[in-house]
N, C-alpha and C positions, 0 to 999 in steps of 0.2 A: 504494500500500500504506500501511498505517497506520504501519507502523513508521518508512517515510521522515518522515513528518511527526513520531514521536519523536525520533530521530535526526539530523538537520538542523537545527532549532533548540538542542538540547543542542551540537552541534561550533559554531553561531554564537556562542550565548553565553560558550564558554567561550572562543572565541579573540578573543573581541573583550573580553571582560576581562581576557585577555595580554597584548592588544599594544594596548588603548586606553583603557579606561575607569578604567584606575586612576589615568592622567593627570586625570581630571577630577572624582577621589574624595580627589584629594589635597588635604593642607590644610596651607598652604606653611607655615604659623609653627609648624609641628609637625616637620620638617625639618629633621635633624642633618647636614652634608657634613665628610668628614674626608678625610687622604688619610694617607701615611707619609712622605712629602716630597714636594719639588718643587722643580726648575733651571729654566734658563734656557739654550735651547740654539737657537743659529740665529734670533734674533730670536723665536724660540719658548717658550713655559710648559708645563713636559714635567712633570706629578703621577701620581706613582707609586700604583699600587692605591688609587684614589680611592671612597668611600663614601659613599653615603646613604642613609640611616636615617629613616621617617616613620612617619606613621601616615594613613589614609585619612578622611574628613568621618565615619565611620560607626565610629572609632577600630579598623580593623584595622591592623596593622603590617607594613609592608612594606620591603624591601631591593633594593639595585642598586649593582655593582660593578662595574667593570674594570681590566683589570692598570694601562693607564695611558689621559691623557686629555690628550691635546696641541693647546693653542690658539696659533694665531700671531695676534700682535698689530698684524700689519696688518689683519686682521678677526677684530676678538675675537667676534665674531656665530659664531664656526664652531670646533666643536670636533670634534676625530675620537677616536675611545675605542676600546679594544683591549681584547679579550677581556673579554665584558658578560656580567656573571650575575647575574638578577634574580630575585627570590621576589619575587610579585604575587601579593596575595589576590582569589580570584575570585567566592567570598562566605561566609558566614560557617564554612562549614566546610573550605571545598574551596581550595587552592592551584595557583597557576602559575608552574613552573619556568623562565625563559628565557635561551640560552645563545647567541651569536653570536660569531666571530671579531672582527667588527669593524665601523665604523659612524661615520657623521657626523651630526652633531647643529648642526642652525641655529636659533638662537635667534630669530632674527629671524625666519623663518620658521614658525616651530614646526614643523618635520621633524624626522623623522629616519630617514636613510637605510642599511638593513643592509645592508655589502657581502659580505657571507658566507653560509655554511648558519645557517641559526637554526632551533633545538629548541625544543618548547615541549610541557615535560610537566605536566600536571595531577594532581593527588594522586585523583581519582577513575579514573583511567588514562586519558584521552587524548595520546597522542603526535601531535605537527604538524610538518614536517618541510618548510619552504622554500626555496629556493636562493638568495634574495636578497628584502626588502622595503622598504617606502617605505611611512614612517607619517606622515600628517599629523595630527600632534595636537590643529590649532587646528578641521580639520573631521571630525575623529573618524572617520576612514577610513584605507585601507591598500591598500595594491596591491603585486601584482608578477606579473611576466609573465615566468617560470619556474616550474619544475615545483613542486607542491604534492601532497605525501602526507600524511593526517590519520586514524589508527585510530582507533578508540574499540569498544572493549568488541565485538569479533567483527564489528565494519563497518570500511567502510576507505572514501575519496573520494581519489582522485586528479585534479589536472590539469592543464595548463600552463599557464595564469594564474587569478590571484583578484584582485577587489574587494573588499570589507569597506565600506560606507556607513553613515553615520546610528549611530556607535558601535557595531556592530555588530549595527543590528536588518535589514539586505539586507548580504547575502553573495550575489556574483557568480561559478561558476566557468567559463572558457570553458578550450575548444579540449580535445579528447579527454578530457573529461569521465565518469569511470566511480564506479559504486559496488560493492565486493563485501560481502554480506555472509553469516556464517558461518550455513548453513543451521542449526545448533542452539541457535542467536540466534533465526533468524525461527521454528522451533517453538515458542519458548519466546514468542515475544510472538504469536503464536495463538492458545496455548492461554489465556493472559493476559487475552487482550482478548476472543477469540471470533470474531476476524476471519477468515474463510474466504478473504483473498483467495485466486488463485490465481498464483504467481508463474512466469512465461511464458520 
């Protein structure tokens, strides 16, 4: 059907500008990090509701925050951050809201691994709904192999793992794999386009 081929590309782009491409839009001298304090606990650097403030190569401005971000200093390469809420611009008009329990971040690596449910709303309405993910930011990919629900605008894809490759130009989803979408959606992009499919 024609619509899928709408549809599929709009839910790539837009989740791969959540959870990847803003890493590589960033333009690091632009880059404000604040926190409201910070101890010293168990060989540990425990900063409280820690902040960064930037802008993207393309000067959109974007935010990311969590309540705290505790590195131990026997490998300062690794830091774990609690309660992450991020505004990500995903282009110049549209936003990405991203909210997770919590997450490890390797610097050395360039991971970072969400171990919680992660929300990711879009100011044009899409809702993404993960149970756990793994970003590699240094190869612009994303995986997890937990259930995935993602609406958008009377469609809906579900399924129990995703890839994300190539910044988000191949989106993989396997295992029980579905798409609904709201029959007064597909009337409306028939009548649209002209498209007679018939859907079976």
């Amino acid at each position: 059907m024609r619509l899928l081929k709408t549809v599929l590309p709009v839910l790539a782009f837009a989740m791969a500008a959540a959870f990847v491409a803003y890493s590589y839009r960033s333009s690091p001298e632009a880059v404000a990090v604040s926190a409201d304090g910070a101890a010293y606990s168990d060989g540990k650097l425990v900063m409280a509701n820690p902040k960064l403030d930037g802008f993207t190569k393309d000067n959109r401005p974007y935010n990311m925050t969590a309540a705290r971000a505790i590195q131990d200093f026997q490998n300062e390469g690794i830091v774990e951050l609690e309660g992450i809420d991020a505004r990500l611009p995903v282009d110049k008009d549209k936003w990405a809201s991203v909210t997770a329990p919590g997450g490890t971040y390797d610097r050395d690596k360039n991971t970072l691994d969400i171990n919680g449910v992660m929300t990711i709303t879009t100011s044009d309405g899409m809702v993404a709904r993960l149970k756990s993910a793994y970003l590699d930011i240094g190869q612009g990919g994303m995986k997890t192999d937990e259930a995935v629900d993602i609406q958008l605008k009377g469609a809906e894809v579900t399924s129990d793992s995703m890839t994300v490759l190539e910044n988000g130009k191949v989106m993989i989803f396997e295992n029980r794999v579905r798409m609904n979408i709201d029959p007064r959606r597909l009337k409306t992009a028939q009548n649209t386009s002209g498209d007679q499919d018939v859907v079976q």
